[in-house]
C-alpha positions as CSV (number, residue, x, y, z in Angstrom):
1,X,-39.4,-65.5,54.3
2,X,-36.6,-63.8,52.2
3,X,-35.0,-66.1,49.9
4,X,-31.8,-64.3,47.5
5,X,-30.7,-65.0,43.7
6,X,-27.9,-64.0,42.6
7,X,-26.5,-63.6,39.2
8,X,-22.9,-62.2,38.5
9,X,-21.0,-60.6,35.8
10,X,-17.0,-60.3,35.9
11,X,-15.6,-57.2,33.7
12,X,-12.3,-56.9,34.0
13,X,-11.2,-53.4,33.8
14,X,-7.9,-51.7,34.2
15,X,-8.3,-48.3,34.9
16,X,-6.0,-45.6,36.2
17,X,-8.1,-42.9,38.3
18,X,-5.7,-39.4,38.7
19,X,-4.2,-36.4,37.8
20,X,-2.0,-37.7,35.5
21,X,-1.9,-40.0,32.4
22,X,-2.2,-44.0,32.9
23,X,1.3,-45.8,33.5
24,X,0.7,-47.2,29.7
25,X,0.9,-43.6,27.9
26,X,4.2,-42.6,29.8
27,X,6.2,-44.9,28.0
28,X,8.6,-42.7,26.4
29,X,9.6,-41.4,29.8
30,X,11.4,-44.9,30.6
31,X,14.9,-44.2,31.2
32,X,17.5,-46.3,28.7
33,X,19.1,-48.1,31.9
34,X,18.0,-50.1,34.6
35,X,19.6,-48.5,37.4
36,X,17.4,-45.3,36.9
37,X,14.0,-47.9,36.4
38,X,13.1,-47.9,40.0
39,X,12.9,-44.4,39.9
40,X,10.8,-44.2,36.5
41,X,8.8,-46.4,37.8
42,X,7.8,-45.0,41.3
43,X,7.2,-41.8,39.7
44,X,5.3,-43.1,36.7
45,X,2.9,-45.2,39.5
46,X,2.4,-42.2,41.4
47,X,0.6,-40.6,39.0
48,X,-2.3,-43.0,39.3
49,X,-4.2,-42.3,42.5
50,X,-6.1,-45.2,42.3
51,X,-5.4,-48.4,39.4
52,X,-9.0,-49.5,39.1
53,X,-8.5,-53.7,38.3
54,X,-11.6,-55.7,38.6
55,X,-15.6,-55.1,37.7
56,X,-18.1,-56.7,39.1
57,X,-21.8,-56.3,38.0
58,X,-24.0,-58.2,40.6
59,X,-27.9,-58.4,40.4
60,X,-30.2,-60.0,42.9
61,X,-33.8,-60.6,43.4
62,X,-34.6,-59.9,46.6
63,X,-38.2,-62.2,47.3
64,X,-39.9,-61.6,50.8
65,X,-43.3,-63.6,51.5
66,X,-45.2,-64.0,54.0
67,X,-48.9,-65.0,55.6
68,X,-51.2,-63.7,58.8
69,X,-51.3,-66.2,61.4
70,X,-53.3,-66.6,64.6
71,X,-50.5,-67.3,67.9
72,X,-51.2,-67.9,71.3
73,X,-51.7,-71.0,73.6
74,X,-54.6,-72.7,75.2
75,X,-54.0,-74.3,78.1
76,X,-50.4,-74.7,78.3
77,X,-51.0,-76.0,74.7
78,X,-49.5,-73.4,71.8
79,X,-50.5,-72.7,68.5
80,X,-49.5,-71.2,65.6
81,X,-52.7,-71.0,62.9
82,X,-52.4,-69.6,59.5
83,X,-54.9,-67.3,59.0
84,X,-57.3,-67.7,55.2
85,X,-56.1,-63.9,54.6
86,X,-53.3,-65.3,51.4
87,X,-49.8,-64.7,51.4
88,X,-48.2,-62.1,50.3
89,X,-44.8,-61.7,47.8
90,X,-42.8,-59.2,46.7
91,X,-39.8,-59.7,44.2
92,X,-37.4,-56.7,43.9
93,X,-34.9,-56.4,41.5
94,X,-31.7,-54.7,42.8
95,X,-28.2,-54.0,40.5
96,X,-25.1,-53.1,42.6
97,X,-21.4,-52.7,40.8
98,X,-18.2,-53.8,42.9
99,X,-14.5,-52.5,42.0
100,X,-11.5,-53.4,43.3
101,X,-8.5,-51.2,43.1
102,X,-5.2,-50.6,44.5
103,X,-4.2,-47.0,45.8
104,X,-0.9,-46.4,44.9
105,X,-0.9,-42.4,46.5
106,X,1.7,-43.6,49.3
107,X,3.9,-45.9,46.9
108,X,7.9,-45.2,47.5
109,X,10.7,-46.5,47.5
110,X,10.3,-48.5,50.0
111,X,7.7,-50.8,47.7
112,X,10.9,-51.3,45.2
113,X,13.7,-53.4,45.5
114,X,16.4,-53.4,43.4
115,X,19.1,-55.8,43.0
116,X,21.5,-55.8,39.6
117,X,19.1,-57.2,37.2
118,X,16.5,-58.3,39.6
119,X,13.3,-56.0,41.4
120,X,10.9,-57.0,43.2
121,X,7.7,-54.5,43.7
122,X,5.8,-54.9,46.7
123,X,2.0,-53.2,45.8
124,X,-0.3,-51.4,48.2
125,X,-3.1,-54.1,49.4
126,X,-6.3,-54.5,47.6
127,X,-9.3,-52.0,48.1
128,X,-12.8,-53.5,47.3
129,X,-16.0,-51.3,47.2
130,X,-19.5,-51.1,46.7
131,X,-19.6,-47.9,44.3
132,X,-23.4,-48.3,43.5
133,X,-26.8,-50.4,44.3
134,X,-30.0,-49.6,42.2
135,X,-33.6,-50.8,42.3
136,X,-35.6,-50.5,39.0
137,X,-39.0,-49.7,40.6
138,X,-40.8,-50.3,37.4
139,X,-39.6,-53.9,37.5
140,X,-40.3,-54.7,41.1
141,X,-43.7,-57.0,41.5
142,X,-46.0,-57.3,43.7
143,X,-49.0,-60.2,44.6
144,X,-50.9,-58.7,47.5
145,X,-54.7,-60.3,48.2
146,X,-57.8,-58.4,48.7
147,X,-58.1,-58.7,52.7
148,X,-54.1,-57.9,52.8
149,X,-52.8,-54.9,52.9
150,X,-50.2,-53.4,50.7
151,X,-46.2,-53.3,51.3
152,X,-45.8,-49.9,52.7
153,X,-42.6,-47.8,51.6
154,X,-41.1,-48.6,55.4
155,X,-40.9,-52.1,54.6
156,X,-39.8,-52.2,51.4
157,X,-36.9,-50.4,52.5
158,X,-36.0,-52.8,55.0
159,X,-35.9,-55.4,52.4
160,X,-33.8,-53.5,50.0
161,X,-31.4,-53.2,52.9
162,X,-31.5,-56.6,53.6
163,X,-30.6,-57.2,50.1
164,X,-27.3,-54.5,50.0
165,X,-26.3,-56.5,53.6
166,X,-26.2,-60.0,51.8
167,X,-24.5,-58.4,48.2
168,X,-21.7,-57.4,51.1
169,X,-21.7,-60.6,52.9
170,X,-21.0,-62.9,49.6
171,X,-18.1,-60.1,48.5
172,X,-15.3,-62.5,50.3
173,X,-16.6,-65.5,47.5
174,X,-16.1,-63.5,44.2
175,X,-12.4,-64.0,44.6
176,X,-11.9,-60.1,43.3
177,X,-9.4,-59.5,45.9
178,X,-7.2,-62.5,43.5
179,X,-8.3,-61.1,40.9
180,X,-7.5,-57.3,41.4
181,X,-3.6,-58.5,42.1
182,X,-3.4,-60.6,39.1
183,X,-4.8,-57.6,36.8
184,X,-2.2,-55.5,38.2
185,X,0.7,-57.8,37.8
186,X,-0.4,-57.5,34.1
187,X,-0.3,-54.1,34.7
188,X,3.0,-53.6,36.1
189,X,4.9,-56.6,34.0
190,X,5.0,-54.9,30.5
191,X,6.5,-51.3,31.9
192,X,9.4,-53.5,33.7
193,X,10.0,-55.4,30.4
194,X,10.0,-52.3,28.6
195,X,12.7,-51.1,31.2
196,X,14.6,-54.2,30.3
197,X,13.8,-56.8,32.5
198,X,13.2,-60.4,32.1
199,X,10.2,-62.3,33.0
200,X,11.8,-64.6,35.6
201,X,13.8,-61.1,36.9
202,X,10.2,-59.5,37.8
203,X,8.6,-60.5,41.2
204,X,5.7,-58.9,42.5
205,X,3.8,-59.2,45.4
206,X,1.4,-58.1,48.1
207,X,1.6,-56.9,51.6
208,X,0.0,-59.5,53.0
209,X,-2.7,-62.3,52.3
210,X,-6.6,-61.8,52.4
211,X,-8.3,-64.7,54.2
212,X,-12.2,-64.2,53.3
213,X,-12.8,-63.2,57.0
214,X,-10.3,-60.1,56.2
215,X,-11.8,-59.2,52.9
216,X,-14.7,-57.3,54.6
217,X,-12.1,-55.1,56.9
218,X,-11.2,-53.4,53.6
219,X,-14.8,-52.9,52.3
220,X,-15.8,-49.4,51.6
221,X,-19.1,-48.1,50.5
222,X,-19.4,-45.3,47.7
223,X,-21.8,-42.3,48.0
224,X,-24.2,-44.5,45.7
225,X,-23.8,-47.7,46.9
């Protein structure tokens, strides 16, 4: 039987993945009035293909055991016999990391709205993937009994697997998608200050809303992962 632990570690991260510098270091390109901010700030947000905003640092244990039994059925009777071979266990230890980020390579104009002293920036939706999963073979143990046979390479692959499936599957309850909008609100709200707006002048929001059963449409899996 297969039984899962899993122990999580949030790092929020702000990154800005492109050709160009981060949205923070282009500062002194900020135009002196707020009519010419929408633009500043479409091109300034280009130049980040991707805005890296949440970390997540997951490891499981992946624990598989299981015993020979003796199946079959005697007149119209079934049973099910464990067999005095012992059980075996395995515990693998597996590390996966998780990013979210938000690809602003198609933002425009038509993500800015600008009206006198207010804007309103609607952002790209949320990306979540699995950039990496590792096992640390050293650490993975074994109890196997003399009249058993060893786990062969096939099946511990299968478990590993089974492992990376369920690290996907609990992605919708780590809330990352909340969290990668509110790190780039932080993001966003100081360069709009900086152009001169006011707190309660700023909105910005999302596309649309990530039910948990959604989450794992936008799910992508890196070359490591």
């Amino acid at each position: 039987m297969k039984k899962l632990l899993v122990i999580i570690t949030l790092m929020s991260v702000i990154a800005c993945s492109g050709n160009g510098d981060s949205p923070e270091k282009d500062k002194s390109q900020s135009h002196d009035t707020k009519d010419a901010a929408p633009v500043t700030l479409i091109a300034q947000i280009r130049k980040c293909s991707k805005l890296y905003t949440a970390d997540f640092k997951v490891h499981k244990i992946i624990t598989h055991d299981d015993e020979v039994k003796l199946k079959g059925s005697v007149m119209q009777q079934d049973f099910d016999i464990p067999l005095p071979l012992g059980s075996r266990k395995v515990a693998i230890p597996m590390d996966a990391t998780i990013k979210a980020y938000i690809d602003f390579s198609d933002f425009s104009e038509k993500n800015v709205k600008h009206d006198g002293k207010k804007i309103e920036i609607t952002l790209p939706d949320p990306q979540v993937e699995l950039t990496e999963t590792r096992i640390n073979h050293d650490e993975i143990k074994k109890h196997v009994p003399f009249l058993r046979s060893n786990f062969s390479d096939k099946e511990l692959a299968e478990y590993t697997t089974q492992g990376r499936k369920a690290i996907i599957s609990d992605i919708p309850k780590l809330g990352i998608v909340s969290m990668a909008r509110e790190s780039a609100t932080r993001t966003l709200v100081p360069m709009l200050r900086q152009m001169g707006y006011e707190d309660e002048d700023i909105t910005i929001t999302f596309r649309k809303d990530f039910p948990a059963d959604n989450i794992m449409n936008i799910i992508k899996i890196g070359d490591k992962g």
